[in-house]
N, C-alpha and C positions, 0 to 999 in steps of 0.2 A: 681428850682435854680434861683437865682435872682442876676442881673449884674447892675450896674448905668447906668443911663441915658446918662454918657456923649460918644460924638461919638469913634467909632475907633480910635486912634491913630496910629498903628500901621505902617501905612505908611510914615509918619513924620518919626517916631525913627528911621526906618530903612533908611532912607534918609538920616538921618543926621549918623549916625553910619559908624565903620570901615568896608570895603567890608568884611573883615576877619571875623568879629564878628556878622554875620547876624543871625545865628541862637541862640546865645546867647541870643542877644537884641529882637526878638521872644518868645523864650521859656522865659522869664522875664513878657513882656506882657501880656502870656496867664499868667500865674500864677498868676499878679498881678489882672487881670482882671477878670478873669475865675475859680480860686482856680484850675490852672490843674498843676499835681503833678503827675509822671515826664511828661517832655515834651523832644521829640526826632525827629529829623530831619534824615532822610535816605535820601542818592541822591544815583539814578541808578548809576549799573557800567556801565563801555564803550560798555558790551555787551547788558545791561537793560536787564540781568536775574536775578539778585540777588541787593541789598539794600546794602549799606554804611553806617553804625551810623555815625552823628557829633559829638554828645554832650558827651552822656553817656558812648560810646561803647556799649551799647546792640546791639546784635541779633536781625533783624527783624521775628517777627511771622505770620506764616503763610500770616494771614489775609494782612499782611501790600503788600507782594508781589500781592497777590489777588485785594487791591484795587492801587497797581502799573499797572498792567494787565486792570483792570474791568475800572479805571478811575472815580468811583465812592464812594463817604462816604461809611465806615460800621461802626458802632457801635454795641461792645458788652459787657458784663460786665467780669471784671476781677474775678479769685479768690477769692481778699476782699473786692469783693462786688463795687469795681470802673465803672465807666463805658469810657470804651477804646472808643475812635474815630480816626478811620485812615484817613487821607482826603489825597488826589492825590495833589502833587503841579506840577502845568501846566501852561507854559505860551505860548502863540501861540502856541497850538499843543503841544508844546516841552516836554516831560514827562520829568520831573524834578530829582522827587521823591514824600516820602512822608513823613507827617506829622504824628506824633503819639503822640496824649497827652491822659492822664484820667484824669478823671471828677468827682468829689463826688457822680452825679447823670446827669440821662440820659439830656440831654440837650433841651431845649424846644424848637418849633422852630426857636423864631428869635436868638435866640442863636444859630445854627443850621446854621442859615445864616451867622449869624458874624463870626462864625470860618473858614467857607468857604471864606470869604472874606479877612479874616486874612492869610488863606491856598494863599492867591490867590496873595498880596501883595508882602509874601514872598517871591512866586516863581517866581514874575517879578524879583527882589529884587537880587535875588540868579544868575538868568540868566544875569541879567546888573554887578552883580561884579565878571564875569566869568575867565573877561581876566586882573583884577587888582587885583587877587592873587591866590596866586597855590594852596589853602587848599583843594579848592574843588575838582580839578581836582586830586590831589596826594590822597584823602579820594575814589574817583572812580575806582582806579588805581589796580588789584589784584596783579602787575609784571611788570616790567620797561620794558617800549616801546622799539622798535629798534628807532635809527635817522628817519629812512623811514616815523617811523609808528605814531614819533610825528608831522614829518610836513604834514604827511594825515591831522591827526585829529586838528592840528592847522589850516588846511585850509577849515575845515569843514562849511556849513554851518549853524546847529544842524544837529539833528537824527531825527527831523520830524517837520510839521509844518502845520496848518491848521484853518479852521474855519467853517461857517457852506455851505461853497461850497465843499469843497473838506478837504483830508485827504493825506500827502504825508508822508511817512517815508522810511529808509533808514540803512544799516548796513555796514560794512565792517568787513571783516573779512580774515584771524586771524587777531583779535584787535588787539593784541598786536606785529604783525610783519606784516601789511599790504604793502604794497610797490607801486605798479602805479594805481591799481585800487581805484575809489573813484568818491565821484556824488558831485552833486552843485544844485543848483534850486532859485530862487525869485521869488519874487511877488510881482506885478506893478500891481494896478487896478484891470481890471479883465484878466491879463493874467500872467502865471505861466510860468516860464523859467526852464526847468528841464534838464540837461546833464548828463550821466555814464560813463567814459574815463577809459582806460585801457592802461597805460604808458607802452612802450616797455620794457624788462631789467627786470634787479633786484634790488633791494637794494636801496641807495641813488638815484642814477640814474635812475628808475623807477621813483621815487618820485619827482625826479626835475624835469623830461618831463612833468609832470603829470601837478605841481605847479606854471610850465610855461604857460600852454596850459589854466588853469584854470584862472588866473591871467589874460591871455589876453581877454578871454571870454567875464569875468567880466567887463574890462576895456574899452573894444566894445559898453557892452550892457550899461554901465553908462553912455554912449556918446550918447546913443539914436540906436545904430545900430541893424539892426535888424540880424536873427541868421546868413542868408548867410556871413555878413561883418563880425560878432563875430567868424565864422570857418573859414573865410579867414584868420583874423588876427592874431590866433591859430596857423593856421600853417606855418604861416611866420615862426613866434618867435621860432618854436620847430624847422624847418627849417634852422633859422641860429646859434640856439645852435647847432645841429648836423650834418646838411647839407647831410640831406637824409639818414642819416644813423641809425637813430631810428625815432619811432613816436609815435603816440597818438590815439591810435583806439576810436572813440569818437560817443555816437548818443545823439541828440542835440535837443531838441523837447521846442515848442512854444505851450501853450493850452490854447486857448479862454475859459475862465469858465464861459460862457454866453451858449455858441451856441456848446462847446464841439468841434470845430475843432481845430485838430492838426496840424502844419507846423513841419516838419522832414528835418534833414539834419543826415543823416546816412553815418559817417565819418568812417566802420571799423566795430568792432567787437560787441558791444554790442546787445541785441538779446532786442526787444517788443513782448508781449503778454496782449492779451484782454482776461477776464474774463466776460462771460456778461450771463447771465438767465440762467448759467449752464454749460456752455461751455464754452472752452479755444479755443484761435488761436490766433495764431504769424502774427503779422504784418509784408506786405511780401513790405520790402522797396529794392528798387536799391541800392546795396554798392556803396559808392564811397572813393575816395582814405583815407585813415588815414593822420593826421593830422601831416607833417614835412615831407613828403617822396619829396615832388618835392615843388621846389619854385612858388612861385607864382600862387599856386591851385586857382582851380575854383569849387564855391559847389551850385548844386541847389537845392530847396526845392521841398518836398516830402507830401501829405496831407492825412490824413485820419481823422476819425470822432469819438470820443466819444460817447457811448447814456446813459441816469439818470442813477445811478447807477453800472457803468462800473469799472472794478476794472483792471489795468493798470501797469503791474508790467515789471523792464526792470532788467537785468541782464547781467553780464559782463560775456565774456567766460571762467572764472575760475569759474563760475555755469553752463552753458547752454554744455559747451564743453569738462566739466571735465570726464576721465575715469581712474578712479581708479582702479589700477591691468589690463589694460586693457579691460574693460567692456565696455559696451555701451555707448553711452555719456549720462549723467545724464538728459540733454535736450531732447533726445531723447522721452522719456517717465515718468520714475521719477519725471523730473519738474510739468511737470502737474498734477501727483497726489498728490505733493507737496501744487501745488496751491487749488488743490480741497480742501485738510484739510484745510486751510484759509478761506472756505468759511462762515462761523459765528464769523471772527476776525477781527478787526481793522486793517488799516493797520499798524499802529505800532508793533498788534505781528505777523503779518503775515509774517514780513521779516523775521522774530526771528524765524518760522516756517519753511519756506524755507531755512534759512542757518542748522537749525539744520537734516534738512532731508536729505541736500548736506554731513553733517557729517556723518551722520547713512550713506551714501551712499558710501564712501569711507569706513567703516568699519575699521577702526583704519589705513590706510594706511594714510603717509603723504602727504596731498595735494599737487601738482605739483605749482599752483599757487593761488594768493590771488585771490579773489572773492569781488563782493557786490550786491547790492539789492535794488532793491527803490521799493515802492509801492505808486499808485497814483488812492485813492477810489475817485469818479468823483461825489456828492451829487446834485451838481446845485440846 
């Protein structure tokens, strides 16, 4: 197969292009460039089980979910003789979706590169016109949010994020009726800011303690504050929205991705567990109060240690506390062997494996409360 010499463009057009029309002005390029005939854009749903068409409305096959999963190219040949490439679009970590075109014929290497760099464009592309139009997010959508459950996921910071230190992802669930549970994380350098908060209540008001507490955090740590002063400031604010009468169960962790140590401030319910050479165990920190119950709190830091390879998963008590029909709490035991199936997964599906084990755990009864999940693989 044989392409001109001149370089990529694809990054230009989509620069200059409508946010709305990214994958149109994509599938154009590869055609015009590539001879691929069709070309189809899938973005994960809210839960990253199942693919979205943009373009065409097809059906993702098999393979395309497999390299949503795997994160890696496949190519194979179609029916009449095409040859299919699925490529993963990712950006920092973020699983996007994927890219599906065919080809006349199998693709040589550097061609092989170009589409990957083309795959790679897009999904910068796709992630920066996230919040200047709704096609995307309404193309991911299987069923209209609750109020609650759009301003979670509008305060979201993505569903994972990473490079080659580390690996963090993250779920909430029910997607689509989520309420005060929900995470946050950044990254400065070489340290990662990762929080799990579990807003008191139900419904809106779950979600506004939540959206308070999260906001101040934020607004602490962009000032330079470190986490004591970000969970002090927390629960002023939740503090003088309610005045002791709801709160914000929150655990709040700092992680040197040099040297692997953690600083903790465990505000409440949220549970830690370490995965390390085979084994599981719960990081055993001092509660201290949840975030809005008394003015003027005082929180102090808590530390323990990472080592290569630790896999770092935290969970709010709608997983670790849940008893469905009255059973045992799912934390009890279940979690853990929840976590052990994970152990040949990314963290990306690993959350996706722990939420779906909390379901099989309830056995069709209606969860009591919403849940989440972060997962934090430690590479160094």
């Amino acid at each position: 197969m044989e392409v001109s010499d001149q370089p990529v463009a694809l990054g230009v057009s989509l620069r200059a292009a409508s946010p709305d029309r990214l994958p149109e002005v994509a599938a154009d390029h590869l055609r015009n460039r590539f001879g691929a005939e069709p070309v189809e854009v899938f973005l994960a749903d809210l839960t990253q089980s199942s693919l979205c068409p943009l373009i065409n409305g097809t059906n993702p096959d098999p393979a395309a979910l497999r390299c949503l999963g795997s994160q890696r190219t496949a190519t194979s040949t179609t029916a009449n003789g095409a040859s299919r490439v699925h490529l993963p679009l990712t950006c920092w970590g973020e699983r996007i979706g994927v890219l599906r075109l065919d080809l006349p014929s199998p693709p040589e290497p550097e061609v092989a590169e170009q589409l990957a760099a083309a795959a790679d464009e897009l999904a910068t592309a796709l992630r920066a016109a996230d919040t200047s139009t709704d096609r995307y997010r309404r193309a991911q959508r299987r069923a209209r949010l609750t109020m609650a459950a759009e301003l979670q996921w509008e305060l979201l910071p993505g569903r994972s994020l990473g490079d080659e230190r580390f690996l963090v992802a993250g779920q909430l669930d029910p997607a689509y009726d989520v309420r005060g549970d929900h995470f946050d994380w950044a990254l400065d350098g070489e340290r990662l800011t990762l929080t799990v908060l579990n807003g008191f209540g139900d419904g809106m008001e779950a979600s506004l303690l939540t959206t308070v507490a999260v906001n101040a955090m934020r607004n602490a740590r962009r000032c330079g504050a470190d986490i004591v002063e970000q969970a002090e400031l927390a629960s002023d604010a939740v503090h003088a929205r309610r005045a002791g009468a709801a709160h914000v169960a929150t655990l709040l962790l700092e992680v040197d991705l040099v040297s692997g140590q953690v600083a903790a401030v465990d505000a409440g319910s949220p549970r830690c567990l370490i995965a390390r050479d085979g084994e599981i165990e719960a990081v055993e920190l001092e509660q201290q109060l949840p975030f809005g119950m008394f003015p003027e709190a005082h929180y102090e830091i808590q530390r323990f240690r990472l080592e290569p390879g630790d896999r770092m998963l935290v969970v709010s008590d709608g997983v670790h506390a849940a008893v469905p029909g009255g059973r045992s709490p799912f934390g009890e035991s279940a979690l853990v062997t929840a976590i052990r199936r994970t152990r040949l997964q990314p963290a990306t599906e690993a959350v996706g494996t722990v939420m779906r084990s909390l379901h099989d755990y309830h056995a069709g009864a209606e969860p009591e409360d919403d849940a989440v999940t972060v997962c934090l693989d430690w590479r160094r």
